[in-house]
N, C-alpha and C positions, 0 to 999 in steps of 0.2 A: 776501716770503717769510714774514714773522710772521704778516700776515693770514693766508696762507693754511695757519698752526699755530694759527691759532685759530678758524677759521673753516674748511672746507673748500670752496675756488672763489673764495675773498674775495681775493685774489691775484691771479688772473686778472682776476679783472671791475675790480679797482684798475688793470693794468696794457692796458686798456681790451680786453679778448680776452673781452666775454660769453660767447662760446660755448662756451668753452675753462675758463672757471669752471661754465659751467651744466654741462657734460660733466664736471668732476672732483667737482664738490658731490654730482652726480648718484653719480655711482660710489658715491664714497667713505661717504655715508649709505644709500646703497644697502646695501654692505657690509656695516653697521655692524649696518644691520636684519639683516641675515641672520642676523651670529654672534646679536643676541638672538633669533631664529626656532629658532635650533637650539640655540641655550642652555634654552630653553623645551621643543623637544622632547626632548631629553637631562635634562632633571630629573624632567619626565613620566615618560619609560623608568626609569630608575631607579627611581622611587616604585613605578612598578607592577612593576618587578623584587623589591622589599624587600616588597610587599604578598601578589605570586602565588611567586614562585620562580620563574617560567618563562625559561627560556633564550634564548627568542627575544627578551622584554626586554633582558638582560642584551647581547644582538646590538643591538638597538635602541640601545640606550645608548653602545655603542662606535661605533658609527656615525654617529651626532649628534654625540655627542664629537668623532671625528676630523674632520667636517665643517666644527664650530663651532672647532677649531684652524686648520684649513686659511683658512676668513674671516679668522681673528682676522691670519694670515701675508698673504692679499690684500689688507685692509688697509691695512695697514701700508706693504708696496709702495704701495699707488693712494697714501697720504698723503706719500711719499717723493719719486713720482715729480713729485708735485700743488706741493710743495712746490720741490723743481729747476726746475719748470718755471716757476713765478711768480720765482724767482729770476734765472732765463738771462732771460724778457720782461722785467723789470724794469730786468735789465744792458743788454737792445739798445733798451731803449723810445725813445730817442734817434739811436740807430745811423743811421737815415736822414737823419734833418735833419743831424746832424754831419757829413757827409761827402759831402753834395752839391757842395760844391768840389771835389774832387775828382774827381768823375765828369768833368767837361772836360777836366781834365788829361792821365787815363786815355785820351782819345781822342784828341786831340792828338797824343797820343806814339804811339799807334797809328797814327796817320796819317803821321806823320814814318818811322815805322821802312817802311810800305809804299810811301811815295813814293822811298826809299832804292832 
């Protein structure tokens, strides 16, 4: 789970799931790009609002704005989710090898209860 707060996907690919790190790294810098896409077009708007006065700037600008809020909110989620998820692969990375005794057991007793 730290890897993947400092890194995003570094988690995954530690908790041997390439694909599941390429797919959150992926997202999450994805994301990241966007809010500064729209950081850049929201300062843009602005400048030329304070230069022309024009209103449809001043529109431009609330609209880049709430766009680059809304990333800055997906984000956050994709890092949240990216993060739980290298945590739960890291708690089962073992889950199978520990508990293949058992699986015999498990059928055994099913076999005992249907021959009943």
């Amino acid at each position: 789970m730290l890897r993947s707060l400092v890194m995003p996907g570094w988690g995954q690919f530690y908790n041997d799931k390439p694909v599941k790190g390429l797919l959150y790294g992926s997202l999450e810098l994805g994301l990241l790009g966007l809010i500064f896409y729209e950081n850049s077009k929201a300062e843009h708007a602005r400048d030329m609002y304070q230069e022309t006065g024009l209103v449809s700037w001043q529109n431009s600008y609330d609209t880049h704005s709430s766009l680059r809020r809304d990333f800055i909110w997906y984000t956050a989620g994709a890092w949240v989710v990216g993060l739980l998820d290298a945590y739960v692969d890291a708690y089962l990375f073992s889950f199978e090898a520990e508990n293949t005794g058992f699986e015999g057991d498990v059928g055994y007793t099913m076999g005992a209860v249907i021959n009943f």
